[in-house]
C-alpha positions in Angstrom: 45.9 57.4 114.0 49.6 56.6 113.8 51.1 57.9 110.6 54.4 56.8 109.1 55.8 59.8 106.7 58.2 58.3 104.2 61.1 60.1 102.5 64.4 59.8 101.1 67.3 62.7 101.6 70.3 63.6 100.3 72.4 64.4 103.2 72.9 68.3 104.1 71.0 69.5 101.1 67.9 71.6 101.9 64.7 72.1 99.9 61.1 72.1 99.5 60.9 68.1 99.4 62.3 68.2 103.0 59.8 71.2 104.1 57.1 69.2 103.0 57.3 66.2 104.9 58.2 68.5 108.5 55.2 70.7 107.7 52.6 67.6 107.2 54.0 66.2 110.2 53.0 69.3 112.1 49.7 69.5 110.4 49.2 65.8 111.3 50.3 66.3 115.0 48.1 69.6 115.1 45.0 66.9 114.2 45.5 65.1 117.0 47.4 62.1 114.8 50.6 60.5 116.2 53.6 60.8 113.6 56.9 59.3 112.8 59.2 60.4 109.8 61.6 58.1 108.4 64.3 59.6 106.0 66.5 57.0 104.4 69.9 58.7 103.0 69.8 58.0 99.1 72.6 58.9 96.2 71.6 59.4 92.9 74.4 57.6 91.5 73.7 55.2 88.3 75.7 52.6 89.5 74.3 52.3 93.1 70.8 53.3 92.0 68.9 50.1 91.9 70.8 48.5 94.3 69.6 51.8 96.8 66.1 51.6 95.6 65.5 47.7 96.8 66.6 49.1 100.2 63.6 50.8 100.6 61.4 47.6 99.2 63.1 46.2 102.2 61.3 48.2 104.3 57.8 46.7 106.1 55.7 49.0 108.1 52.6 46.9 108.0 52.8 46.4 111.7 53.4 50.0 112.5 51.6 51.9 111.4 48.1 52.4 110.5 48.8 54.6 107.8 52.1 55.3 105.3 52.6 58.4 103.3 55.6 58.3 101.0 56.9 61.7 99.2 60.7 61.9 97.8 61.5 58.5 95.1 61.8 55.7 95.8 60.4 56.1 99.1 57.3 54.9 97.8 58.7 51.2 97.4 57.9 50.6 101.2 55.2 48.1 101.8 51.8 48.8 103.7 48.3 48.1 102.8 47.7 51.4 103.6 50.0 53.4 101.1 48.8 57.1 100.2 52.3 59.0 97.9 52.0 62.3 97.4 54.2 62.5 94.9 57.4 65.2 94.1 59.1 63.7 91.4 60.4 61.1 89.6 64.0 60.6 89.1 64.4 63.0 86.4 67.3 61.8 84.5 65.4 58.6 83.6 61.7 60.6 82.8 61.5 63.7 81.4 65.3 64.9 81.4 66.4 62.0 79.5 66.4 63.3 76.5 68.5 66.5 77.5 72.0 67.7 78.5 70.5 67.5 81.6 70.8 63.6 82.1 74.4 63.6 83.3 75.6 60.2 82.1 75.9 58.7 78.2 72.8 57.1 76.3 74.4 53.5 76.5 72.8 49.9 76.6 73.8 49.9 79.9 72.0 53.0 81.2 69.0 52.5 78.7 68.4 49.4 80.2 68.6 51.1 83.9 65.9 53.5 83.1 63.6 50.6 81.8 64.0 48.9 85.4 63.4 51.7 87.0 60.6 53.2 85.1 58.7 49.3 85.6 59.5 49.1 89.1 58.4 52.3 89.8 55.0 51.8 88.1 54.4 49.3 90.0 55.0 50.4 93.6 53.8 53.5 92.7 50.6 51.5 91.5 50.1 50.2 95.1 49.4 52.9 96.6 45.7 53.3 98.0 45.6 57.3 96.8 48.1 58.7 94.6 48.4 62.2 94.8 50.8 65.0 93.2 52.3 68.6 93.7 51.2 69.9 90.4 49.3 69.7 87.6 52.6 69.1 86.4 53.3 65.7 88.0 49.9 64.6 87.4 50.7 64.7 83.7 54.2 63.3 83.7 52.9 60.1 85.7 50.0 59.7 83.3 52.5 59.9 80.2 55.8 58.0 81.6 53.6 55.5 84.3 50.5 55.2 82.9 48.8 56.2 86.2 46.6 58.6 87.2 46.3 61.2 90.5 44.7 63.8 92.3 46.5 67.5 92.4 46.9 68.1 96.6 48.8 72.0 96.3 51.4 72.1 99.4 50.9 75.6 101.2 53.4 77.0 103.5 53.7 76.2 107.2 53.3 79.5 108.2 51.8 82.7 106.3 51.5 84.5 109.5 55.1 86.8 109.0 53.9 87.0 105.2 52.5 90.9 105.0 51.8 94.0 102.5 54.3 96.1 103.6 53.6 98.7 100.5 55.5 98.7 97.4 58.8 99.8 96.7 61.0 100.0 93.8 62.4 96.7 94.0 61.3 93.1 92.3 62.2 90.1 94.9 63.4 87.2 93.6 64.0 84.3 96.5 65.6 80.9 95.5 68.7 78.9 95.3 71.2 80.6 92.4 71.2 78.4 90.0 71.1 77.9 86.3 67.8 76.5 85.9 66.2 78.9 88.4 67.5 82.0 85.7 68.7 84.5 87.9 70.7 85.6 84.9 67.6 86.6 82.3 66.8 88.8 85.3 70.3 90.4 85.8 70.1 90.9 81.7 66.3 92.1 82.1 67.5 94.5 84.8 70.0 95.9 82.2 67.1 96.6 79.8 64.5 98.4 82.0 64.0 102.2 81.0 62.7 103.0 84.6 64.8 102.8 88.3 63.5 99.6 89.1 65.5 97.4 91.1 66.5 94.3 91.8 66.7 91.7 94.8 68.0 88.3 94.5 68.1 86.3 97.9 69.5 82.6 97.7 72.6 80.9 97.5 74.1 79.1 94.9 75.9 75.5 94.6 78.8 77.6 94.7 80.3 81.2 95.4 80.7 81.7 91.5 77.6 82.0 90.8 76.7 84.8 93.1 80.4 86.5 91.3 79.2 86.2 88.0 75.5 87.6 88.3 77.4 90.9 90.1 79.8 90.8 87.3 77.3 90.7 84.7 75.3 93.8 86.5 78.2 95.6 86.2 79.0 94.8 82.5 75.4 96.0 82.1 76.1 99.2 84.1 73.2 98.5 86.8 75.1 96.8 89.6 74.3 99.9 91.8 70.5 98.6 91.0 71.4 94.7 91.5 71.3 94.1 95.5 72.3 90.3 95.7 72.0 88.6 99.7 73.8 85.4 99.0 74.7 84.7 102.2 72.7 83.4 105.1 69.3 85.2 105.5 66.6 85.1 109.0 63.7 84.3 107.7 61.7 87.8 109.3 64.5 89.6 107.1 62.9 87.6 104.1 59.9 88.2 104.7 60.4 92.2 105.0 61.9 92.8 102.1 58.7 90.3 100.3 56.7 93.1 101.9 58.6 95.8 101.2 58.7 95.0 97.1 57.3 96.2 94.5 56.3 92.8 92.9 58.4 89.1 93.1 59.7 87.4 90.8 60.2 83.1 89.9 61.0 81.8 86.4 62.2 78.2 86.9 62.4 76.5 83.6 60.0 73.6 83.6 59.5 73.6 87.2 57.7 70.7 89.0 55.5 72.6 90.8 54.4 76.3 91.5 57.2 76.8 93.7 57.5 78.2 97.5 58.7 81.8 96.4 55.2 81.6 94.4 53.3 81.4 97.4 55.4 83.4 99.7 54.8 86.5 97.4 50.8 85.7 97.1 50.4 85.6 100.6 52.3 89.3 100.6 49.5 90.2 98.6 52.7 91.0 95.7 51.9 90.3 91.8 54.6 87.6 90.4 56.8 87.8 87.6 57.6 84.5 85.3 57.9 83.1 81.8 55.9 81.2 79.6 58.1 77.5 80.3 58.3 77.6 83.9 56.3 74.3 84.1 54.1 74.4 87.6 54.3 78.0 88.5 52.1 78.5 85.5 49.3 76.4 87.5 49.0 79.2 89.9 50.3 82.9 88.1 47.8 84.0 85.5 48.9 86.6 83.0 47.6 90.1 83.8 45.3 89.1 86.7 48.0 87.9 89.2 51.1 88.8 87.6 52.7 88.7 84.1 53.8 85.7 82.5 55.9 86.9 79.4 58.2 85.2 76.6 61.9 84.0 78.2 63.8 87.1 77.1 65.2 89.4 78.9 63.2 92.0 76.8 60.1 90.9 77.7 60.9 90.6 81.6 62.2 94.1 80.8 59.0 95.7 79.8 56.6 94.1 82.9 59.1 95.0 85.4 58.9 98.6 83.9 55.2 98.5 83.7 55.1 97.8 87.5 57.3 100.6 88.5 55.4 103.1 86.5 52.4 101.7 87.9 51.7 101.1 91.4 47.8 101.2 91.1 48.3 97.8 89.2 51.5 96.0 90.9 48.7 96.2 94.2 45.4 95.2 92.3 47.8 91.9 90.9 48.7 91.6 94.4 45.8 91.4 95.9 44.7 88.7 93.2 47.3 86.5 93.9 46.4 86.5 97.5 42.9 85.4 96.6 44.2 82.7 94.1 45.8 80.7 97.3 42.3 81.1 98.8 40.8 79.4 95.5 42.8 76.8 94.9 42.3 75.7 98.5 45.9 75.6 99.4 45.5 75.2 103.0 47.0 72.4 105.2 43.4 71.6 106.6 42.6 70.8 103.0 45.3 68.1 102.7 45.3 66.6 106.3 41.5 65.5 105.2 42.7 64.3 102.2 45.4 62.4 102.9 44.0 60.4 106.1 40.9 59.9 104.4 42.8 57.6 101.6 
């Protein structure tokens, strides 16, 4: 079957929705499918927004392809009787981040009238589509509530677990993503400061720029753990990842209101490593369960404070959470298999 994979991209910036779309294609390819990705450039800016998204309704792969899958908005405005979105997201400043400081732009006639477009025209090429599927849980919800549609949870796994291993437990928690504000690196800097034992801890990612990195070292020192505060903000290979996944004592993710579970989930649960997060972080929720896989505790730094302590002072039960979040992937069916016969049945 020839498969068209749909997406749009923000020049240079790297993420999960990018990893998505190359690690289908090399499922797809891997099933004996013939693939091409098209990845339209596309700027978030109000002003240019619309005018952007009819650019994709531009596009016509009817006589292309014999099937479409569309992933990042709006590439799901393409047109092809044969339209399967496995959806990441909407737009978030005009759904579910309106309402917050979040949105970026004022609350005017102007922009209100914006969101209504987009919120119509996106019901109704998302409506098209022959399967609608989603990331999360999560998603599921928000397009039920905001689109008035609904769809079938597909999990994304990894491309390759292989390098993911149990390399014991050490004293340190992992915590791998970009440094950012609403990926809370900080309540783990300020939970690190509360901890009663010699845990560590590990923060690999970079931020959207070198200040951020500054300030979480600044803060451990305020604190008076930056000698337990080991921060890789520079370029890391990913075998050097990996190891020190192995190597730790349990990981940590606490988004807030994340989309989905997040790749750092997975990447500790197939280390066989229990995971650390907080009662709002949206999808990660889907796949952590409290005191079987991992902890999921209040958003404070206290609370953070005491499970990374409990850990440490108990290795016995940072391996017997591991192991269950290794089994969890295994029963939610995250598996590429899984969604290749998903998606080209559709």
């Amino acid at each position: 079957m020839r498969i068209a994979l749909v997406t749009s991209s923000a020049p240079f910036v790297l993420g999960g929705a990018r990893n998505i779309v190359a690690w289908l294609d090399e499922a797809l390819r891997a099933a004996g499918h013939e693939t091409e990705t098209v990845s339209v450039p596309f700027d978030e800016a109000p002003d240019d927004l619309l005018a952007q998204t009819a650019l994709f309704r531009m596009i016509d792969l009817t006589d292309t392809a014999d099937l479409v899958v569309c992933f990042r908005p709006p590439s799901f405005y393409v047109r092809h009787p044969r339209k399967v979105v496995w959806f990441i997201h909407h737009l978030r400043t005009y759904y579910d981040l309106w309402d917050t400081p979040l949105r970026g732009f004022p609350d005017t006639a102007v922009t209100r009238a914006r969101r209504d477009v987009l919120r119509r025209a996106d019901a109704r090429a998302l409506g098209e589509a022959t399967r609608l599927f989603t990331n999360s849980g999560v998603m599921s919800e928000r397009l039920r509530h905001f689109n008035d549609l609904d769809s079938e949870v597909l999990y994304p796994p990894l491309s390759d677990t292989e390098g993911f291993v149990n390399l014991g437990y050490g004293d340190e928690v992992v915590a791998v993503s970009r440094l950012e504000n609403h990926k809370r690196q900080r309540l783990l800097v300020e939970a690190l400061g509360l901890t009663t034992t010699d845990v560590r801890l590990r923060l690999i990612g970079r931020g959207s720029t070198p200040d951020v990195a500054e300030g979480l070292r600044t803060l451990a020192r305020e604190l008076g753990v930056g000698d337990r505060l080991h921060l890789d903000d520079s370029w890391m290979e990913e075998d050097e990842k990996r190891e020190h996944i192995g190597r730790s004592l349990a990981c940590a993710y606490l988004p807030v209101d994340e989309d989905s579970y997040g790749y750092p989930t997975l990447e500790a649960a197939h280390s066989a490593k229990a995971i650390l997060t907080t009662r709002d972080s949206g999808g990660v929720l889907e796949f952590v369960q409290d005191a079987r896989n991992g902890f999921v505790t209040e958003p404070t730094a206290r609370a953070l404070a005491e499970a990374m302590d409990r850990l440490f002072a108990d290795r016995s039960l940072a391996a017997e959470l591991g192991a269950a979040a290794e089994r969890r992937v295994a029963d939610l069916d995250i598996s590429w298999q899984h969604v290749v016969e998903r998606i080209v049945s559709a």
